[in-house]
PDB file of N, CA, C and O in Angstrom:
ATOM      1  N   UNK A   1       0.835  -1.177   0.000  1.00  0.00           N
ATOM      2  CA  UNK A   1       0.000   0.000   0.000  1.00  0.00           C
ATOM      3  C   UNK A   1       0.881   1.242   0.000  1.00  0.00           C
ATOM      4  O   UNK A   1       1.598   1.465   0.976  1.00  0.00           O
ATOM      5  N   UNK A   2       0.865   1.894  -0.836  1.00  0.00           N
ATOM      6  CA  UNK A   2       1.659   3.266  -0.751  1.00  0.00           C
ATOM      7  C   UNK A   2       0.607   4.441   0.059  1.00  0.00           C
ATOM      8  O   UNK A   2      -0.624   4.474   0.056  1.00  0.00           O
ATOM      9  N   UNK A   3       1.535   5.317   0.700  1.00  0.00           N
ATOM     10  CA  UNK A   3       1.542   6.108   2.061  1.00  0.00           C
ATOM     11  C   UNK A   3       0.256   7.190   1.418  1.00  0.00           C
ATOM     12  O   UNK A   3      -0.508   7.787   2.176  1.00  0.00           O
ATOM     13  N   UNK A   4       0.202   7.287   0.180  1.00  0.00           N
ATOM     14  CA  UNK A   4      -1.310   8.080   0.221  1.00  0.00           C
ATOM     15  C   UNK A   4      -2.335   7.578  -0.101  1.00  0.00           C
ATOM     16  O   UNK A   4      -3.285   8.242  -0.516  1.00  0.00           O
ATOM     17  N   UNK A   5      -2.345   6.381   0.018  1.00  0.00           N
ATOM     18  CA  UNK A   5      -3.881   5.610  -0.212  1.00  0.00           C
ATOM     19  C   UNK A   5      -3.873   5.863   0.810  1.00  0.00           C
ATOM     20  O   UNK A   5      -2.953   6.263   1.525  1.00  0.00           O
ATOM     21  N   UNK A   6      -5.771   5.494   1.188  1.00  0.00           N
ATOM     22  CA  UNK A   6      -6.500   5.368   2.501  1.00  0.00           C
ATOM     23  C   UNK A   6      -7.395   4.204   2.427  1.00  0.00           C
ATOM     24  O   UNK A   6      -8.035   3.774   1.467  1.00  0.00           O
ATOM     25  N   UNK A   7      -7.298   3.727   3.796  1.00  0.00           N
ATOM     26  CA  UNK A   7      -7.843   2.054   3.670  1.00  0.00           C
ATOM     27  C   UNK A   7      -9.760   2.940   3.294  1.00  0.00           C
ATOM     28  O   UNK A   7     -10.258   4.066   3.263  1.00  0.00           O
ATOM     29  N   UNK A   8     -10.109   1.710   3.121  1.00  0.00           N
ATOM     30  CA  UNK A   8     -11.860   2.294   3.303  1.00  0.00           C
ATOM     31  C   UNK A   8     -12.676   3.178   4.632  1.00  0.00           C
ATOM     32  O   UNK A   8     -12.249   3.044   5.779  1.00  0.00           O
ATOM     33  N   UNK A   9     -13.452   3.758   4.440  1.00  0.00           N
ATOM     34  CA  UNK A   9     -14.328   3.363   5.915  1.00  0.00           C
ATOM     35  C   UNK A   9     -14.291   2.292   6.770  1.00  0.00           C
ATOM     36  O   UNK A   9     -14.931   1.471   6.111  1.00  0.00           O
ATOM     37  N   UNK A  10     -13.941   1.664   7.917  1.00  0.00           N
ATOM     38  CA  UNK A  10     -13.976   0.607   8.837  1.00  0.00           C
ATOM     39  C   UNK A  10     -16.043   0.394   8.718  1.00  0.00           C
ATOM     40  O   UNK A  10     -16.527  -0.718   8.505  1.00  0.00           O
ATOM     41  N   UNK A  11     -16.908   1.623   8.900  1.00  0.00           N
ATOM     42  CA  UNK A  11     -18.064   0.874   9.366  1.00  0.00           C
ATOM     43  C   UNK A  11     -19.253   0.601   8.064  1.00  0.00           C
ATOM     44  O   UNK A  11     -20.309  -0.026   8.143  1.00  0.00           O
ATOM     45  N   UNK A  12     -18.591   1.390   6.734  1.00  0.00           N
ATOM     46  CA  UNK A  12     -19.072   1.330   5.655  1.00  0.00           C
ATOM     47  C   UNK A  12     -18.540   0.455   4.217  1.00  0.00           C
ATOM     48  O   UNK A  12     -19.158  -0.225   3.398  1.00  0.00           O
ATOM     49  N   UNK A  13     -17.379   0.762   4.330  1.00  0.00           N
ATOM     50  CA  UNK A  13     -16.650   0.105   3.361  1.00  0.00           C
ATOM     51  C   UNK A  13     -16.955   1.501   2.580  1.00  0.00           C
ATOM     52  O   UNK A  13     -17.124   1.060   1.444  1.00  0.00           O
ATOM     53  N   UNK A  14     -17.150   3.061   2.468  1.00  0.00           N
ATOM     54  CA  UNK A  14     -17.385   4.230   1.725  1.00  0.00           C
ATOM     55  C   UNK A  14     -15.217   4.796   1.593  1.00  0.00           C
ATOM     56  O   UNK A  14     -14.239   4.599   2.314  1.00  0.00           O
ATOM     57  N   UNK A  15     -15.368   5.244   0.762  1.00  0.00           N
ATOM     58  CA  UNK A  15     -13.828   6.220   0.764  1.00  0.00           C
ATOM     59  C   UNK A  15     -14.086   7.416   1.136  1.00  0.00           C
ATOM     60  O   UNK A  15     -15.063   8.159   1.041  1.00  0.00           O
ATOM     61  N   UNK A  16     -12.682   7.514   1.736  1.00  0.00           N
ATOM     62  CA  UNK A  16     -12.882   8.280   2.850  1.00  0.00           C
ATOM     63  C   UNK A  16     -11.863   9.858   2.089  1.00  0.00           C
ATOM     64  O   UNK A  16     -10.966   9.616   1.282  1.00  0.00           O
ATOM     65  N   UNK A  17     -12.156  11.237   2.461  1.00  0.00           N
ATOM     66  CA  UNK A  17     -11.160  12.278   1.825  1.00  0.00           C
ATOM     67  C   UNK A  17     -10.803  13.137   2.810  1.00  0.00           C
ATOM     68  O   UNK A  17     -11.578  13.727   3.562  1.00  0.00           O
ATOM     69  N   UNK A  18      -9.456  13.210   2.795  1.00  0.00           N
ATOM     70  CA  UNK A  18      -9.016  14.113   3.397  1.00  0.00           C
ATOM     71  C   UNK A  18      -9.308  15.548   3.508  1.00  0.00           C
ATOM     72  O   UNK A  18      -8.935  16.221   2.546  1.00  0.00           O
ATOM     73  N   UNK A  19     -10.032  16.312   4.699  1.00  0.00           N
ATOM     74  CA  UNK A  19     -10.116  17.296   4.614  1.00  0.00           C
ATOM     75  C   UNK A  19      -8.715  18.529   4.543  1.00  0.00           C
ATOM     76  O   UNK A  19      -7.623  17.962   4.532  1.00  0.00           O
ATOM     77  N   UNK A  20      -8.658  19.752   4.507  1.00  0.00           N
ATOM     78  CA  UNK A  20      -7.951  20.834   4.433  1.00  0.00           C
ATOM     79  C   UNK A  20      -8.572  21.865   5.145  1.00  0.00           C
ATOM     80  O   UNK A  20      -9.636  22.329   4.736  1.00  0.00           O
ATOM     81  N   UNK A  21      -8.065  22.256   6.103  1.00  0.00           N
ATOM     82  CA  UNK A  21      -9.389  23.343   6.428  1.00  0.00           C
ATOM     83  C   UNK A  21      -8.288  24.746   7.275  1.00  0.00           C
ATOM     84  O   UNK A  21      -7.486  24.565   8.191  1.00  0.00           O
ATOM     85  N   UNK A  22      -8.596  25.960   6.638  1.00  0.00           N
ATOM     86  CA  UNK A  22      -8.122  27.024   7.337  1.00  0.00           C
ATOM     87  C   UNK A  22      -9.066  27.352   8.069  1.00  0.00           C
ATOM     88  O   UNK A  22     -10.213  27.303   7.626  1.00  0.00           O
ATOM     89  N   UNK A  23      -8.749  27.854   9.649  1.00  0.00           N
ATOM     90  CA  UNK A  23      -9.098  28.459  10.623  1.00  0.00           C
ATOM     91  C   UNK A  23      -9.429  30.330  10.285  1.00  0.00           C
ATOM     92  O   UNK A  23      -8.356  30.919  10.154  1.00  0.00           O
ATOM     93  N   UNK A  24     -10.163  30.886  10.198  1.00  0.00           N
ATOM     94  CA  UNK A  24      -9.763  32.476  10.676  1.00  0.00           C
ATOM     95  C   UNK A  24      -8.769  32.953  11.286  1.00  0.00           C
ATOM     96  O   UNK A  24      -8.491  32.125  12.155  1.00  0.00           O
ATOM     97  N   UNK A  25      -8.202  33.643  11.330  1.00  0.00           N
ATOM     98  CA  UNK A  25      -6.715  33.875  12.153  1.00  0.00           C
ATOM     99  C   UNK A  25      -5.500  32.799  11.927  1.00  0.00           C
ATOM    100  O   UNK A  25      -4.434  32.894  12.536  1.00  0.00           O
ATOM    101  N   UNK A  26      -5.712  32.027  11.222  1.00  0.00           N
ATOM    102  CA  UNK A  26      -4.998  30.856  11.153  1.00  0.00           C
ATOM    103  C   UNK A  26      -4.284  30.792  10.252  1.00  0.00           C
ATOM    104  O   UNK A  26      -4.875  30.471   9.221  1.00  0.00           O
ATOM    105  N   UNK A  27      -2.539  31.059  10.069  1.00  0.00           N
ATOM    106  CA  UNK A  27      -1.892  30.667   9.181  1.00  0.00           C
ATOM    107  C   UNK A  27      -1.458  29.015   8.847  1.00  0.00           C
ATOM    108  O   UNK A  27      -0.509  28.659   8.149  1.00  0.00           O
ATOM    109  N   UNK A  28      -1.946  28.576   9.200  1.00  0.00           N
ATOM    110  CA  UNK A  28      -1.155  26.500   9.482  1.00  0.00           C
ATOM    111  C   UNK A  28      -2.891  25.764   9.204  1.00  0.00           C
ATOM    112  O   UNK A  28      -3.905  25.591   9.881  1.00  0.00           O
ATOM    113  N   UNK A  29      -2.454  25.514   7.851  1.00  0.00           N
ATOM    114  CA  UNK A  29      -3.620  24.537   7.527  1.00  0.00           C
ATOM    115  C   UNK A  29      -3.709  23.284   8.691  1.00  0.00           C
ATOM    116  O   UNK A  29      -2.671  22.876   9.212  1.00  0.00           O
ATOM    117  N   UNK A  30      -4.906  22.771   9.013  1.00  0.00           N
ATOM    118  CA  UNK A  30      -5.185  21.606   9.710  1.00  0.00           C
ATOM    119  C   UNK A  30      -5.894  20.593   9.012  1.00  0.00           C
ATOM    120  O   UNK A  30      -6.966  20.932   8.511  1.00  0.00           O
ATOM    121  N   UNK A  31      -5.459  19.246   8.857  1.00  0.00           N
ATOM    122  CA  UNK A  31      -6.049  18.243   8.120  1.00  0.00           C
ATOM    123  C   UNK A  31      -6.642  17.450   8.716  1.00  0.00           C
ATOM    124  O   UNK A  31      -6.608  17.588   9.939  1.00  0.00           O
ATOM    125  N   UNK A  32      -7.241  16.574   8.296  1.00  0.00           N
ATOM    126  CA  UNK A  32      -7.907  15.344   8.656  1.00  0.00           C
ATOM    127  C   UNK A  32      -9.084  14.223   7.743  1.00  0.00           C
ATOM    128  O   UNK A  32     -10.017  14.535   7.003  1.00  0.00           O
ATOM    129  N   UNK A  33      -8.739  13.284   8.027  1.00  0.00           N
ATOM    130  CA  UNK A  33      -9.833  12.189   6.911  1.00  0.00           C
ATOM    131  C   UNK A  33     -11.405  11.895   7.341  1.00  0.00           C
ATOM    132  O   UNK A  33     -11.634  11.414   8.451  1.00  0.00           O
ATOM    133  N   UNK A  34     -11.982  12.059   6.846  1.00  0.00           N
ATOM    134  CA  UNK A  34     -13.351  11.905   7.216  1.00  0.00           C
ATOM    135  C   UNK A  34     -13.994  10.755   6.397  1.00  0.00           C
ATOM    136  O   UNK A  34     -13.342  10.448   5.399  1.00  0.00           O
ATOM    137  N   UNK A  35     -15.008  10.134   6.585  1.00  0.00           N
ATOM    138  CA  UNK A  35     -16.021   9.347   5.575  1.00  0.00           C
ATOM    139  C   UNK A  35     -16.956  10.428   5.314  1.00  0.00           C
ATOM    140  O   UNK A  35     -17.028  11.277   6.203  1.00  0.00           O
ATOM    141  N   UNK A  36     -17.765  10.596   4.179  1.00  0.00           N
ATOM    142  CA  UNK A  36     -18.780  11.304   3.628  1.00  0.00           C
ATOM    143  C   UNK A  36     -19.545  10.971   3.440  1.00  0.00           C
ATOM    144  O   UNK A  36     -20.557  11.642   3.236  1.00  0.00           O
ATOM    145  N   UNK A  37     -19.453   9.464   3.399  1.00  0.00           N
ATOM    146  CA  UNK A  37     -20.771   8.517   3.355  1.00  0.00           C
ATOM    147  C   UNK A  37     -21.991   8.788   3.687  1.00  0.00           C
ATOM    148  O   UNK A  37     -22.437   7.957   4.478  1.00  0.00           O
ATOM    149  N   UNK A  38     -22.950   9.879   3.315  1.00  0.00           N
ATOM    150  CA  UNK A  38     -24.638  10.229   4.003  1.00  0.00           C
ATOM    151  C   UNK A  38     -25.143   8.686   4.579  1.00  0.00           C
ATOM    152  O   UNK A  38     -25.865   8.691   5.575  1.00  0.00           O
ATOM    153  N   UNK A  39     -24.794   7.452   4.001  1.00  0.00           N
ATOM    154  CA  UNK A  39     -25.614   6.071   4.848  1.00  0.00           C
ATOM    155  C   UNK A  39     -24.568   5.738   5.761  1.00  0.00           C
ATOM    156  O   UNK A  39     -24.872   4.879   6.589  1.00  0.00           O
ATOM    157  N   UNK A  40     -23.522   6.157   5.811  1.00  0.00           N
ATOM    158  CA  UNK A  40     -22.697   5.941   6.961  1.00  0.00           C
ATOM    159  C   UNK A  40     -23.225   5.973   8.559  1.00  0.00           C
ATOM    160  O   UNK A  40     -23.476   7.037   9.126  1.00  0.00           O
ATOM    161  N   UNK A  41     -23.363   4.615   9.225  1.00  0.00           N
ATOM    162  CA  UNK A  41     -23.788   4.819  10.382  1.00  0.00           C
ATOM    163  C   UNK A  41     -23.087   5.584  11.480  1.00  0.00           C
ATOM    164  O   UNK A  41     -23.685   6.192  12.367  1.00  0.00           O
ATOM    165  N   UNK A  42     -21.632   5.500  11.344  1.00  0.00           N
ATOM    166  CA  UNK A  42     -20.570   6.685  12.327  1.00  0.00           C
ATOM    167  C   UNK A  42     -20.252   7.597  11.942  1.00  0.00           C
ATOM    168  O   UNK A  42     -20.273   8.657  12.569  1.00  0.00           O
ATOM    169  N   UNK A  43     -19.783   7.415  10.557  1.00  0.00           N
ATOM    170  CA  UNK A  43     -19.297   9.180   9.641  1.00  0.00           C
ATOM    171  C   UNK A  43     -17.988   9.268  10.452  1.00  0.00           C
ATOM    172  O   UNK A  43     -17.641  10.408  10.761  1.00  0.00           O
ATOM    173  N   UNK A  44     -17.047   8.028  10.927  1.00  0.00           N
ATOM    174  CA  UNK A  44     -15.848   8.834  11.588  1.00  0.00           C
ATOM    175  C   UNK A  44     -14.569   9.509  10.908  1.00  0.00           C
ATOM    176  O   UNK A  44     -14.184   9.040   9.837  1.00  0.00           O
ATOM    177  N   UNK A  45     -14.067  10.310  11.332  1.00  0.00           N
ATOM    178  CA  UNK A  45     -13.011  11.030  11.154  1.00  0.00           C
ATOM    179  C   UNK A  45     -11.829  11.289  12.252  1.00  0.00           C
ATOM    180  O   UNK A  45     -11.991  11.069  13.452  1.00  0.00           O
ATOM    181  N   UNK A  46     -10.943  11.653  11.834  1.00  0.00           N
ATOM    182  CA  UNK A  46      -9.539  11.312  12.400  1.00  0.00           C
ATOM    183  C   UNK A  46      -9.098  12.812  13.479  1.00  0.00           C
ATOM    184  O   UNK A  46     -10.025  13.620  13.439  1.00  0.00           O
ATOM    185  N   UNK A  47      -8.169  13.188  14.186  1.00  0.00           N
ATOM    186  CA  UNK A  47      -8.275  14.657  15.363  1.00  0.00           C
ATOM    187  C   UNK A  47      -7.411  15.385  13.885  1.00  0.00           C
ATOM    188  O   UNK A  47      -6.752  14.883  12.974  1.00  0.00           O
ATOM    189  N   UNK A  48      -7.745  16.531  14.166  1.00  0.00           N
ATOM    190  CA  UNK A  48      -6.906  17.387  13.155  1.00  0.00           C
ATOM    191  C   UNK A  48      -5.716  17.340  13.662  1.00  0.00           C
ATOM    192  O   UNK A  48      -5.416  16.779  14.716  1.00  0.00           O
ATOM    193  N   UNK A  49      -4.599  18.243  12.539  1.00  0.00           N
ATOM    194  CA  UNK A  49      -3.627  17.907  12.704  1.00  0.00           C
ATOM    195  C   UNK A  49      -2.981  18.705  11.833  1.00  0.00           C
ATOM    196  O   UNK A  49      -3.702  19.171  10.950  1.00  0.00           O
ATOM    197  N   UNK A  50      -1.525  19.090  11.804  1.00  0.00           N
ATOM    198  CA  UNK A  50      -1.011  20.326  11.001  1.00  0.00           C
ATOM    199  C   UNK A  50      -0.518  19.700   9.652  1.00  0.00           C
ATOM    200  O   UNK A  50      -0.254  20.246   8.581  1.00  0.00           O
ATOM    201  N   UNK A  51      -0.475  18.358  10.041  1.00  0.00           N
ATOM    202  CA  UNK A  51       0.269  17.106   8.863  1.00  0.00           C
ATOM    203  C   UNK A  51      -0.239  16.469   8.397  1.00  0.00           C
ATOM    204  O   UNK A  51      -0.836  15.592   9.021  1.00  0.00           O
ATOM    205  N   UNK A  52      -0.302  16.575   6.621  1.00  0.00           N
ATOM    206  CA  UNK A  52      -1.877  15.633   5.994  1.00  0.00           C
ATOM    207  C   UNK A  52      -1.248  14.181   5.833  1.00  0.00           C
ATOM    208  O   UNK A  52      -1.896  13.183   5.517  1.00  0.00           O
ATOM    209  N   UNK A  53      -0.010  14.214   6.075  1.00  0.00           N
ATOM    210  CA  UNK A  53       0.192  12.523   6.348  1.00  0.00           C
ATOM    211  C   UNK A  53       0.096  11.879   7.323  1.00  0.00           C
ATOM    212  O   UNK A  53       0.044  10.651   7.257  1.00  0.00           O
ATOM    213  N   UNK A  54       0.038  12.692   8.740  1.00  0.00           N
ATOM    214  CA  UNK A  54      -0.158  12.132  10.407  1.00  0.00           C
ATOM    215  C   UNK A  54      -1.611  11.977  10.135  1.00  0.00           C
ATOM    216  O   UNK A  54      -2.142  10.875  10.269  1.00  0.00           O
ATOM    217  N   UNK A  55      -2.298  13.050   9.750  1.00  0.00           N
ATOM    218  CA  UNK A  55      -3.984  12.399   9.545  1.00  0.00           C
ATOM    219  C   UNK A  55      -4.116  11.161   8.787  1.00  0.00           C
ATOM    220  O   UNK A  55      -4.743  10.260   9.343  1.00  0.00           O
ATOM    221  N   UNK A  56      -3.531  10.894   7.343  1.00  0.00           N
ATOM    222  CA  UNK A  56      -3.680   9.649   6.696  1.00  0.00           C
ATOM    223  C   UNK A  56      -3.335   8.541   7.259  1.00  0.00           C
ATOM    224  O   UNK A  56      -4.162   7.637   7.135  1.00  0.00           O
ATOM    225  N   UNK A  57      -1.722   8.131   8.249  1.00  0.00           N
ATOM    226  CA  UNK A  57      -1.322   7.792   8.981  1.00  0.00           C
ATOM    227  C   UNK A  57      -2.766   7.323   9.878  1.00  0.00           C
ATOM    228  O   UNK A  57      -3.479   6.364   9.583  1.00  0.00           O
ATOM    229  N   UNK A  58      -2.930   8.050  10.771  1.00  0.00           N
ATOM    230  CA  UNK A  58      -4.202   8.034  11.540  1.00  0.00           C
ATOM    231  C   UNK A  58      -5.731   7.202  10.945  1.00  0.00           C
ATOM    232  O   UNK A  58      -6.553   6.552  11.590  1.00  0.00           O
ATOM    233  N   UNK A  59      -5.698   7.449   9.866  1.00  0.00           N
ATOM    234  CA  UNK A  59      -6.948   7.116   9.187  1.00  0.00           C
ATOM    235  C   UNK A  59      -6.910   5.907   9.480  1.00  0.00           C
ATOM    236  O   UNK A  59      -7.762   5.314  10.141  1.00  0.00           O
ATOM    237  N   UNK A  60      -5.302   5.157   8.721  1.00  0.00           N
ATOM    238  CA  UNK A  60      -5.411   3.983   8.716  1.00  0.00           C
ATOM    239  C   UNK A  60      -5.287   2.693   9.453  1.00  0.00           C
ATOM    240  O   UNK A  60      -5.295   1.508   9.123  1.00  0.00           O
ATOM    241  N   UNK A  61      -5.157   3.429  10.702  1.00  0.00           N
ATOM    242  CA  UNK A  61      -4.531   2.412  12.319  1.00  0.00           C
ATOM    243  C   UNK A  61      -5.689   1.047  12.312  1.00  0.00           C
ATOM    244  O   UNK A  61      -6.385   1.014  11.298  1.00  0.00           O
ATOM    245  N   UNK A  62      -5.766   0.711  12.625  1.00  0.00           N
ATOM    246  CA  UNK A  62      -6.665  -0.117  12.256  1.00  0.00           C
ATOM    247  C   UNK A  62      -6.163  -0.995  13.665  1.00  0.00           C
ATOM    248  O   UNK A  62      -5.022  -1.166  14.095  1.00  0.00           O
ATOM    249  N   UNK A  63      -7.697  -1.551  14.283  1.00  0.00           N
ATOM    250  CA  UNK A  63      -7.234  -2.184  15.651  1.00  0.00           C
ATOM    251  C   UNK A  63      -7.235  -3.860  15.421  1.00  0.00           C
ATOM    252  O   UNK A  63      -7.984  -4.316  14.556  1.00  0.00           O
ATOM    253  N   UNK A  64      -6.610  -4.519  16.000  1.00  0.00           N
ATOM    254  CA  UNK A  64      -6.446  -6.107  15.734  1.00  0.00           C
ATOM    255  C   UNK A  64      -8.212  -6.410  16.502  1.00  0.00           C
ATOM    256  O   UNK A  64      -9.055  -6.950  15.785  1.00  0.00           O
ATOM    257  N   UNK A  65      -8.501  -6.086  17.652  1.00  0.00           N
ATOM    258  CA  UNK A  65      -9.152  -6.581  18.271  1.00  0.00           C
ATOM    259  C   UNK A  65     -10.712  -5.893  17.877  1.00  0.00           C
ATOM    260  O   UNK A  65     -11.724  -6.283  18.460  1.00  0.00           O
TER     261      UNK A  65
END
């Protein structure tokens, strides 16, 4: 898997996109991956973050248990 794919949604199987989002006052973009999925039962997304690869990173942790 190369470092900018993103696994699926965990509760949908939907793809998931990285947001970009400036703050007001805010010079330092903050990222993060979300699902967009409208039938998505969680819609989860990842904590922002100043690094759109620590968010992708993040997206994809995935728990054994």
């Amino acid at each position: 898997m190369k470092d900018s794919e993103l696994l699926p949604c965990p509760f949908c199987g939907g793809s998931p996109k990285v947001v970009r989002f400036f703050a007001q006052g805010m010079d330092v973009a903050q990222y993060w991956v979300e699902c967009f999925n409208r039938r998505c039962v969680s819609r989860p997304k990842t904590r922002a973050t100043p690094l759109s690869w620590l968010a992708k990173k993040r997206w994809n942790i995935r728990s054994d248990t």
